[in-house]
C-alpha positions as CSV (number, residue, x, y, z in Angstrom):
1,X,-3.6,6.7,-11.8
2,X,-2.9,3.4,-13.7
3,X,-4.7,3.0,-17.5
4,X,-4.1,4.3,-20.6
5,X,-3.3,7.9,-21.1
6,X,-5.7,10.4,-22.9
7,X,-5.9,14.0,-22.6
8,X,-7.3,15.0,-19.2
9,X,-6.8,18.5,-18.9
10,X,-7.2,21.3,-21.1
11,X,-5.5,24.8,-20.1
12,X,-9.3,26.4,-19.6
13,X,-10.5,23.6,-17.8
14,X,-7.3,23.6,-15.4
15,X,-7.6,26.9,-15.0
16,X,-10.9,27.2,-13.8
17,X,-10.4,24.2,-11.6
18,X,-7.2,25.9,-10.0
19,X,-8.9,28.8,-9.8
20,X,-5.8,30.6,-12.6
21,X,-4.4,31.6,-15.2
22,X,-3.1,29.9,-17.7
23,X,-0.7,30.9,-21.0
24,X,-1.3,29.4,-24.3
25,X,-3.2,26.6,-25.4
26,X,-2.0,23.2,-24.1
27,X,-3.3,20.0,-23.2
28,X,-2.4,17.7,-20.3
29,X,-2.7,13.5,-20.5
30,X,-1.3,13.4,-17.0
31,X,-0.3,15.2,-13.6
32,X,2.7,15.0,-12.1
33,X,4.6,16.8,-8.8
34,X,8.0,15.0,-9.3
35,X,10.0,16.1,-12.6
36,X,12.3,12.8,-11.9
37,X,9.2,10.6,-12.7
38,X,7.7,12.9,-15.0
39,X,6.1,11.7,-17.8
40,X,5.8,13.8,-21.6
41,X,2.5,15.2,-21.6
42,X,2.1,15.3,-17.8
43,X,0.9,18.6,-15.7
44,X,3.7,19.8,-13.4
45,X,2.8,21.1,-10.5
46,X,5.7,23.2,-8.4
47,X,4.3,22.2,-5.2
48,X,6.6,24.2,-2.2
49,X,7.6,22.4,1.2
50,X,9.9,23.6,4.1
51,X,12.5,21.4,2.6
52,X,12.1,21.7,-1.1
53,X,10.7,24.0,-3.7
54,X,9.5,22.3,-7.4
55,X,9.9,25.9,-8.6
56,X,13.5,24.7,-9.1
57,X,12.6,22.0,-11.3
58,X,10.0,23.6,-13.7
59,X,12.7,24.3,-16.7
60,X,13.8,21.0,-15.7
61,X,10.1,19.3,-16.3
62,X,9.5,21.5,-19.5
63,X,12.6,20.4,-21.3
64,X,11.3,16.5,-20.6
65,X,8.5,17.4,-22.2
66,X,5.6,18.7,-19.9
67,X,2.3,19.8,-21.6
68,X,2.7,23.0,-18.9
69,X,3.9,23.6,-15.3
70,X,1.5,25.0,-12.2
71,X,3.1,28.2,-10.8
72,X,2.7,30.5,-8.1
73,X,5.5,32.8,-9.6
74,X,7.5,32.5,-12.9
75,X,10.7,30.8,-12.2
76,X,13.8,32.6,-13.9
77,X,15.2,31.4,-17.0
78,X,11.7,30.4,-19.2
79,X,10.6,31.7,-22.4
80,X,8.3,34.5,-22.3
81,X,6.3,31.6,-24.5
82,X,6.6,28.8,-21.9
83,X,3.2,26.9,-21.2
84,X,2.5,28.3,-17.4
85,X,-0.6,27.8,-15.0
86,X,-0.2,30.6,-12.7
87,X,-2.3,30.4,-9.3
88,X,-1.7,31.5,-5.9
89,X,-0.4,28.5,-4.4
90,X,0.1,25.7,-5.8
91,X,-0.8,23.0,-3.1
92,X,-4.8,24.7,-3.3
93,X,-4.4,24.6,-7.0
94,X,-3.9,20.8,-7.0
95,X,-6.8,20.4,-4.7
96,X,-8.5,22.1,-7.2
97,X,-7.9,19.9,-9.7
98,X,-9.0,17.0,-7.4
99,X,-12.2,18.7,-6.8
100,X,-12.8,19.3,-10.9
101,X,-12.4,16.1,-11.5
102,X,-14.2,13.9,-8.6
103,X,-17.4,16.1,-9.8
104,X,-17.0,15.6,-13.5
105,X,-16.6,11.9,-13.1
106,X,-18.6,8.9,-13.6
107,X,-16.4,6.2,-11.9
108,X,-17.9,4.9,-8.5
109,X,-15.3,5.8,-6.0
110,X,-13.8,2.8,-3.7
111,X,-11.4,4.6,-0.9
112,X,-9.7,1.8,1.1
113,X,-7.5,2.3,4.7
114,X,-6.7,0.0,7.0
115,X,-3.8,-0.7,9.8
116,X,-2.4,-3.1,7.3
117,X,-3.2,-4.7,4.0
118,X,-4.6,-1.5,2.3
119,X,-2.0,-1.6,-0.5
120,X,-2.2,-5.0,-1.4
121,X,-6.6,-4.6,-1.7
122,X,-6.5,-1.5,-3.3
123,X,-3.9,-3.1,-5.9
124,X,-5.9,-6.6,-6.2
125,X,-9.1,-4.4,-6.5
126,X,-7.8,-2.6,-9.5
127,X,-7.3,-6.4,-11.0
128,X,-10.6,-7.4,-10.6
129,X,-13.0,-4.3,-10.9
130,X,-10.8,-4.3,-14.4
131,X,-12.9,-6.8,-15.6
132,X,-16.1,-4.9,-15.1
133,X,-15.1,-1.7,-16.6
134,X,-12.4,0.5,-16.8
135,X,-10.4,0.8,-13.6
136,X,-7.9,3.4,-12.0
137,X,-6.2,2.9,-8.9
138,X,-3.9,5.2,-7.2
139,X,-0.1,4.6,-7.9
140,X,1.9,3.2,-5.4
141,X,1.2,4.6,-2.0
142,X,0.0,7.9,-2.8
143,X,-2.1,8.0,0.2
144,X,-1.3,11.2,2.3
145,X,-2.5,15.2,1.8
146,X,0.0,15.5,-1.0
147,X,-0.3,12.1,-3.0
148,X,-4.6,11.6,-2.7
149,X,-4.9,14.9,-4.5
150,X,-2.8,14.1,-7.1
151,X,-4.0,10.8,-7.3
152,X,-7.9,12.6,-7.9
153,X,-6.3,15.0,-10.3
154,X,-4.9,12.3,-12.7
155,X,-8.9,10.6,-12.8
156,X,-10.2,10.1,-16.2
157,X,-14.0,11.2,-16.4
158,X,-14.5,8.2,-18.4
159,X,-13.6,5.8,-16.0
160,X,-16.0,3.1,-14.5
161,X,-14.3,2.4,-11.1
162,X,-11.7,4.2,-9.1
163,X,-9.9,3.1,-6.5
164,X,-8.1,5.4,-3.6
165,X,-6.3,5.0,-0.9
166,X,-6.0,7.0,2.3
167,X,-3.5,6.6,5.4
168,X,-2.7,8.3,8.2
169,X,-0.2,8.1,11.2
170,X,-2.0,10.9,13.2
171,X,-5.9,11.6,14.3
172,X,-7.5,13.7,11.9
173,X,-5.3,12.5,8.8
174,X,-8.1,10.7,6.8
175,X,-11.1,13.6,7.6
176,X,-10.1,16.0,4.8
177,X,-8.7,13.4,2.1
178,X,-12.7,11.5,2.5
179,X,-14.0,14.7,2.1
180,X,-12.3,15.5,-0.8
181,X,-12.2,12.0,-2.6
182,X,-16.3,11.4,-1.5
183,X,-16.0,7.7,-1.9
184,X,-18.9,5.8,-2.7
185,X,-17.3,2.9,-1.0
186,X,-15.5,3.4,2.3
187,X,-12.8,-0.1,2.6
188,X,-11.6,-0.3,6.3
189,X,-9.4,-3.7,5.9
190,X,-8.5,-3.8,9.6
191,X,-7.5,-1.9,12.8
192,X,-4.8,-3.4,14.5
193,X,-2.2,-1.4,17.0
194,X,-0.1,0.1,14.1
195,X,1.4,3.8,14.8
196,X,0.3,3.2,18.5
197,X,3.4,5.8,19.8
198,X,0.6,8.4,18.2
199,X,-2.7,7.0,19.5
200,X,-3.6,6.5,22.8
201,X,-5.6,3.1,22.4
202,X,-6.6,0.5,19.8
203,X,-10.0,2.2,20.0
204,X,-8.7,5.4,19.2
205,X,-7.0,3.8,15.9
206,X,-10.2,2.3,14.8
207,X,-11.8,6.1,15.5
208,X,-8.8,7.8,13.0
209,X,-9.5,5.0,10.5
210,X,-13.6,5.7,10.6
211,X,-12.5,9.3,9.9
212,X,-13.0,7.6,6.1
213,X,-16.7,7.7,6.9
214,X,-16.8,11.6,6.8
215,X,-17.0,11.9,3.2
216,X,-18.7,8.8,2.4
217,X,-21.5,9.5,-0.4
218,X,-25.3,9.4,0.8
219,X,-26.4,6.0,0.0
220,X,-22.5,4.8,0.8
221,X,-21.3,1.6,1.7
222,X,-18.9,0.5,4.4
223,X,-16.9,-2.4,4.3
224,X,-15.6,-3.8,7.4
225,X,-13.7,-6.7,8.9
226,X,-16.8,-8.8,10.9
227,X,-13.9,-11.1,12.4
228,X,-12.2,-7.2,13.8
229,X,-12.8,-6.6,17.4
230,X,-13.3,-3.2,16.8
231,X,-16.3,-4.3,14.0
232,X,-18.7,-3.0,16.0
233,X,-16.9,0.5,16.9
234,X,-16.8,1.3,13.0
235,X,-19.9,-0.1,11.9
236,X,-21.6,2.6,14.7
237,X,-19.4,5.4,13.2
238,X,-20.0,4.3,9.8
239,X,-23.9,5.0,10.8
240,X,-23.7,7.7,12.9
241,X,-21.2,9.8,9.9
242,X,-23.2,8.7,6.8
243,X,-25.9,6.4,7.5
244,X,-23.7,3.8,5.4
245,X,-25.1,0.3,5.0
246,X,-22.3,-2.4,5.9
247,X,-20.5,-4.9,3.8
248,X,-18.8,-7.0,6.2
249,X,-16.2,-10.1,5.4
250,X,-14.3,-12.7,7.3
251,X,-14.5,-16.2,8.9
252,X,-17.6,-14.7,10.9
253,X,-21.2,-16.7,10.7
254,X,-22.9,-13.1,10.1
255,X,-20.5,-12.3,7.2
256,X,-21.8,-11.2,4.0
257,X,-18.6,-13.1,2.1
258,X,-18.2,-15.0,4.4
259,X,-14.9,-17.8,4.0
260,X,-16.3,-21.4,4.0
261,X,-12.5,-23.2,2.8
262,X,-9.2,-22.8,2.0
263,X,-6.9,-25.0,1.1
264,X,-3.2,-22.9,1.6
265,X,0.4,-23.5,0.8
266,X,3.9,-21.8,-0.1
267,X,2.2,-20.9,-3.5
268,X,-1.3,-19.6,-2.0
269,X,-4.4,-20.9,-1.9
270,X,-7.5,-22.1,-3.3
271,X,-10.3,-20.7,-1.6
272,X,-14.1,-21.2,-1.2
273,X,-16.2,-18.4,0.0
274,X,-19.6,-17.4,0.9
275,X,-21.7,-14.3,-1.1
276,X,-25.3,-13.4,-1.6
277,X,-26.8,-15.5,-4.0
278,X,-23.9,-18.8,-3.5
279,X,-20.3,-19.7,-3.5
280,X,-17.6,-18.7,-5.4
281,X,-14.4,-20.6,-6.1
282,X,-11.1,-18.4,-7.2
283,X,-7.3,-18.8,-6.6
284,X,-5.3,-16.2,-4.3
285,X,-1.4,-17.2,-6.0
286,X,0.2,-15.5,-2.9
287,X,1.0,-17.1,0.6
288,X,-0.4,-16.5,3.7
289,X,-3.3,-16.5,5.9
290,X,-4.0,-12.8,5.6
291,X,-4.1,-12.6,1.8
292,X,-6.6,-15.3,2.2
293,X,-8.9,-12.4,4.6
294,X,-7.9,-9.4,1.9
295,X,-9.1,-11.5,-1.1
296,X,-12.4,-11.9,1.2
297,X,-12.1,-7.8,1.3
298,X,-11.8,-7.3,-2.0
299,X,-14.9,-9.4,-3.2
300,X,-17.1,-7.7,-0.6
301,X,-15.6,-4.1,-1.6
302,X,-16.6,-5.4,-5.4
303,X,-20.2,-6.4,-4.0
304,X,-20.5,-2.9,-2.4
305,X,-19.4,-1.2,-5.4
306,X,-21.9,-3.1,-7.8
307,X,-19.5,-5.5,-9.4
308,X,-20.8,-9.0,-10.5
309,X,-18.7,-11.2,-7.5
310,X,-18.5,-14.3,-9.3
311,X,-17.4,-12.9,-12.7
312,X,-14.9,-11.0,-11.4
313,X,-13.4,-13.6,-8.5
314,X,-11.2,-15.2,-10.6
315,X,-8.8,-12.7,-11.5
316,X,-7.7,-12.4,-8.4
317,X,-5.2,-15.5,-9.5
318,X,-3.7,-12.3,-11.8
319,X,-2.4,-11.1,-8.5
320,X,1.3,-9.6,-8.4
321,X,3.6,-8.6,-5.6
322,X,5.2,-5.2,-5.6
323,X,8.8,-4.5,-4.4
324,X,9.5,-4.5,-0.6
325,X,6.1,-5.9,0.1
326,X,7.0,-10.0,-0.3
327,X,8.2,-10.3,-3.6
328,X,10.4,-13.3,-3.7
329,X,13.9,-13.6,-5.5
330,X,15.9,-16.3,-7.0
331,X,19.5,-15.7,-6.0
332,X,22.2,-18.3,-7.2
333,X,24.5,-18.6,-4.6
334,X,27.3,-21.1,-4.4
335,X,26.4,-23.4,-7.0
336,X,22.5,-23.0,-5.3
337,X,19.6,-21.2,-5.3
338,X,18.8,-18.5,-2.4
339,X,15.6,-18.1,-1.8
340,X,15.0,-14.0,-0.5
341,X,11.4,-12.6,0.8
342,X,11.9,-9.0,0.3
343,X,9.0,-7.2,2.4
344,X,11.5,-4.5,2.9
345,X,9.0,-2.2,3.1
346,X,7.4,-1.4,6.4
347,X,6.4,-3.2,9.3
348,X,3.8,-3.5,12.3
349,X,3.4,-6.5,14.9
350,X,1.0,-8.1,13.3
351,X,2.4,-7.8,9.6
352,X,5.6,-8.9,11.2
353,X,3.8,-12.6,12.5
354,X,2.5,-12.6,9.6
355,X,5.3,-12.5,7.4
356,X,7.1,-14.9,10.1
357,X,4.5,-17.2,9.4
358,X,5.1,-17.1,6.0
359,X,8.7,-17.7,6.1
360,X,7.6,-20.6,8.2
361,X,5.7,-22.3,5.8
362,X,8.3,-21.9,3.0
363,X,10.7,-24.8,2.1
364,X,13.9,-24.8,2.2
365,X,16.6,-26.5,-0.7
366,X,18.5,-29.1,0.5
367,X,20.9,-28.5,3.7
368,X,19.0,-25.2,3.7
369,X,17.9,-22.9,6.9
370,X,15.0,-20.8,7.5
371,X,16.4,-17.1,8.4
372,X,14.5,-14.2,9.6
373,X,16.2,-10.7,9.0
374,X,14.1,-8.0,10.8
375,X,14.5,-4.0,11.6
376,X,12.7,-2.0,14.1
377,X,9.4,-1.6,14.3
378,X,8.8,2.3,14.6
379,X,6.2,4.3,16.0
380,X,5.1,1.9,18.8
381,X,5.4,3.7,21.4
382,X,6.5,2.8,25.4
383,X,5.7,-0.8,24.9
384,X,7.5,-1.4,21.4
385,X,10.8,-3.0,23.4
386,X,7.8,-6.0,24.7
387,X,6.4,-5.8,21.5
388,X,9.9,-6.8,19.6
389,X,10.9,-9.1,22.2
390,X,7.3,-10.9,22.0
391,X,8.4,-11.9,18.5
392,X,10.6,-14.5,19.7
393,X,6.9,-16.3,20.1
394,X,6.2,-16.5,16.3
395,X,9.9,-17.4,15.3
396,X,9.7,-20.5,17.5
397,X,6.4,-21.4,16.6
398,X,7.2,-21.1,13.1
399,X,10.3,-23.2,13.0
400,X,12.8,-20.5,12.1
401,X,16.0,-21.6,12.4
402,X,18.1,-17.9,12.3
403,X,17.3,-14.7,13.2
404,X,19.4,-11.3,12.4
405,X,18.1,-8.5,14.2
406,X,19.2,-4.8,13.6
407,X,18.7,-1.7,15.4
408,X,18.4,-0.4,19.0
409,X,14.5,-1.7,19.5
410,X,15.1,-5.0,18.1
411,X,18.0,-6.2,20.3
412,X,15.1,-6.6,22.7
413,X,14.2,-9.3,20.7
414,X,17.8,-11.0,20.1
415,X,18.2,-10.7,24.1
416,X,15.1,-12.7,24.5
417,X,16.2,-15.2,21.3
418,X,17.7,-18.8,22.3
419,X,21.1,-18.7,21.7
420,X,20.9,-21.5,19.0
421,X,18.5,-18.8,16.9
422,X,21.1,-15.9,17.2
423,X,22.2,-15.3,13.6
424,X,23.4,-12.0,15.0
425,X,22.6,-8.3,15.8
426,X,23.9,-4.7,14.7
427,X,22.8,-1.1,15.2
428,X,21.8,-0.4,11.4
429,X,20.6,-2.2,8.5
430,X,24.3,-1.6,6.9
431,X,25.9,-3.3,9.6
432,X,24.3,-6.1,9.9
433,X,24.6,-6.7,6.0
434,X,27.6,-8.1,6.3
435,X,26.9,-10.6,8.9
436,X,24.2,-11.6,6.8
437,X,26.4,-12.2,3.6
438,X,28.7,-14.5,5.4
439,X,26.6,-16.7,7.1
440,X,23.4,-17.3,4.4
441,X,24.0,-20.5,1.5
442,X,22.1,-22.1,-1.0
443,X,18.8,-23.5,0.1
444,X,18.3,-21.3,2.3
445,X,15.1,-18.8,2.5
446,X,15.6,-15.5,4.0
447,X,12.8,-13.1,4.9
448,X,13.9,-9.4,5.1
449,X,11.7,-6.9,7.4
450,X,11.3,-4.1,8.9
451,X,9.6,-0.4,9.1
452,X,10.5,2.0,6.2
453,X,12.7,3.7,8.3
454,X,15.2,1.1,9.3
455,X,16.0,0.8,5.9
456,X,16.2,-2.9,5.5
457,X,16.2,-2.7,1.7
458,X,19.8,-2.2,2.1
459,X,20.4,-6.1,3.4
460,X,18.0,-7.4,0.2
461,X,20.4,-5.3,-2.3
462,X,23.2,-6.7,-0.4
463,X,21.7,-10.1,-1.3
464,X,20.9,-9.6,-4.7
465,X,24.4,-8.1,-5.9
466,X,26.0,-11.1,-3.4
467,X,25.2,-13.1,-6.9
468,X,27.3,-11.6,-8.6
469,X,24.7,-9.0,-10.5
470,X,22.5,-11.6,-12.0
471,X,19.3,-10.8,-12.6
472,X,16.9,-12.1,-9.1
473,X,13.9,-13.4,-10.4
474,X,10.4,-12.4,-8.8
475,X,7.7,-14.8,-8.2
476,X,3.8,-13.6,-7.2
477,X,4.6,-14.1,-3.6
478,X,3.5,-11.5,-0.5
479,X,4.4,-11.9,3.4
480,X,2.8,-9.1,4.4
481,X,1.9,-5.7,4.5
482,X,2.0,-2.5,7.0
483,X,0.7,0.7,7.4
């Protein structure tokens, strides 16, 4: 969790929350699973996969300074005096500890999911809750089985608000991470056809995403997307699972923060919106359309949570981007300035128009281009070849005036591209780096995309070394936003 550090975990209390045993008398400020990240003071815990044992890496974590390790056996080579939490198996033992500490805290619980966006809210509602009262928010993407745990493990007691998310590419992902986080606030941001290879319709998304609703806390809140077709769908699970009352946001008249303006640009917008009791004016320093609907999400998921909305509005403008998710560098480049939106990390069809439309509203130096750089999108099933040859829509629309494409799904879409917008096409991220380098300039602006797993962080660091190893500079600027 994000915050100060303070002592979290004594050896008794772990060991009673693990249901173990521990040796000596130690003191933990933090949890940790990864001895490569580890932090002095931290918890290890030896967690065991088909693939990997962190048995291997307990001396490792001790000698970096780890208050103790979480064991299911002692791993060869420690001191008879090494500080040791021994329990059965270690993956229970950290749901343990996730347990212990959801029931000893006082923080009101916000879990947040979505198709896409949930990132980017839970990070903007860490910002803004801050001002309220101390607030924790799970690092990163530490949304699955593994990561929710340890992101409940690492909760203070004495924190006001925590903020959690949950994903899922599967049905009955989200079930057993509600019930073990028990939000008191269940954030659905949207449901749109992301991981559709897995899901046999839209309405069976939106059902995997109410799965968020099982835990919920009596006398929970749900807040939903009133602009979502599939509104109507959660807000009847959300009932039916936990008799929630709804929060809903959007352009919709019914809204309860409801947008009334906003006046958008490259550098964000300035937005006007719609709560119980009057208006509230705040800045949203990122570009896009959809920022503008997740800033509406995070003000109602404040108002379910019992936040004051208009105190804590204007720090969304403290908003930040994080790497692979739109950030925007500063390249020189041949005695210019190459603009690069890296949202590197994943990608859906509608994050993809979305960052598209970003790129589109971006402005180039002089002489400069408008170029779209885009990997598969994965897990989309029999229709994904329409769906990446649809995106030839968007990048017409939007003005874009060069379009690399890599991998097998997207030369759908640089078969259905005008030949004027063919910047060209390879089988693999590293491929098509190449082609990239020798055709972009400076004044151009280049948006880089694509799911996790066609690796299109490889073009951006292709990019950013093409300067020669200067330092890129980032800017609070976000295309978009999948999973």
């Amino acid at each position: 969790m994000t915050g100060p550090r303070q002592a979290i975990w004594t050896a008794a209390d772990a060991a009673a929350a693990a249901g173990g045993r521990s040796t000596g008398d130690w003191r933990a400020d933090g949890v940790s699973i990864d001895s490569r990240t580890l932090q002095p003071g931290d918890l290890f815990v030896a967690l065991a996969g088909p693939n990997f044992d962190g048995h291997r890496f307990v001396a490792e974590a001790l000698a970096k300074g780890a208050a103790a390790a979480m064991v299911s056996l002692r791993p060869a080579g420690l001191s008879a005096e090494a500080p040791l939490l021994f329990v059965e198996d270690t993956m229970a033992g950290l749901n343990g500890l996730a347990s212990a500490a959801r029931r000893r805290t006082a923080a009101t619980v916000i879990g947040v999911t979505g198709s896409v966006g949930k990132t980017g809210v839970k990070e903007a509602l860490r910002i803004v809750l801050a001002v309220e009262g101390r607030t924790v928010a799970s690092q990163g993407n530490l949304n699955n089985h593994w990561g929710l745990p340890l992101s409940l493990a690492r909760l203070p007691a004495q924190a006001t608000y925590a903020v959690l998310e949950m994903g899922m590419n599967h049905p009955g992902e989200i079930t057993p991470l509600s019930r073990l986080a028990r939000p008191d606030v269940a954030v659905i941001t949207t449901v749109d056809a992301v991981h559709r290879a897995n899901f046999a319709s839209i309405e069976a998304i939106a059902d995997a995403k109410a799965e968020i609703f099982a835990g919920l806390a009596p006398g929970g809140a749900a807040v939903l997307f009133r602009d979502n077709p599939q509104f109507g769908r959660l807000a009847a699970a959300a009932a039916t699972l936990a008799s929630a009352r709804i929060v809903s946001f959007g352009s919709h008249p019914e809204a309860d923060v409801r947008l009334v303006a906003a006046d958008s640009g490259a550098g964000g917008s300035d937005v006007v919106a719609a709560v119980p009791g009057g208006t509230v004016s705040y800045r949203v320093p990122v570009a896009g359309a959809h920022w503008v609907t997740n800033s509406l999400c995070v003000l109602a998921a404040a108002l379910a949570a019992g936040a004051d909305v208009a105190r804590v509005a204007p720090a969304l403008a403290d908003l930040a981007v994080p790497k692979g998710r739109g950030e925007r560098l500063s390249i020189p480049l041949g005695g210019g300035v190459l603009a690069v939106i890296d949202d590197s990390y994943n990608a859906s069809p509608v994050s993809m128009a979305a960052s598209i439309a970003v790129l589109g509203g971006s402005q180039p130096g002089p002489s400069g281009r408008r170029i779209a750089v885009l990997g598969d999108m994965l897990e989309l099933g029999a229709e994904a070849p329409a769906l990446h040859a649809a995106l030839v829509t968007p990048l017409r629309d939007h003005g874009i005036d060069c379009v690399f494409t890599a991998g097998p799904l997207m030369a759908h879409l640089h078969d259905a591209l005008p030949t004027a917008m063919r910047g060209g096409h390879a089988d693999s991220a590293e491929a098509l780096a190449p082609q990239v380098l020798a055709s972009v300039r400076g004044g151009d602006v280049v948006a880089v995309k694509g799911s996790a797993g066609s690796r299109m962080g490889v073009v951006v660091r292709a990019l950013v070394a093409s300067s020669g190893g200067a330092a890129p500079t980032a800017a609070s600027f976000r295309a978009g936003e999948a999973g």
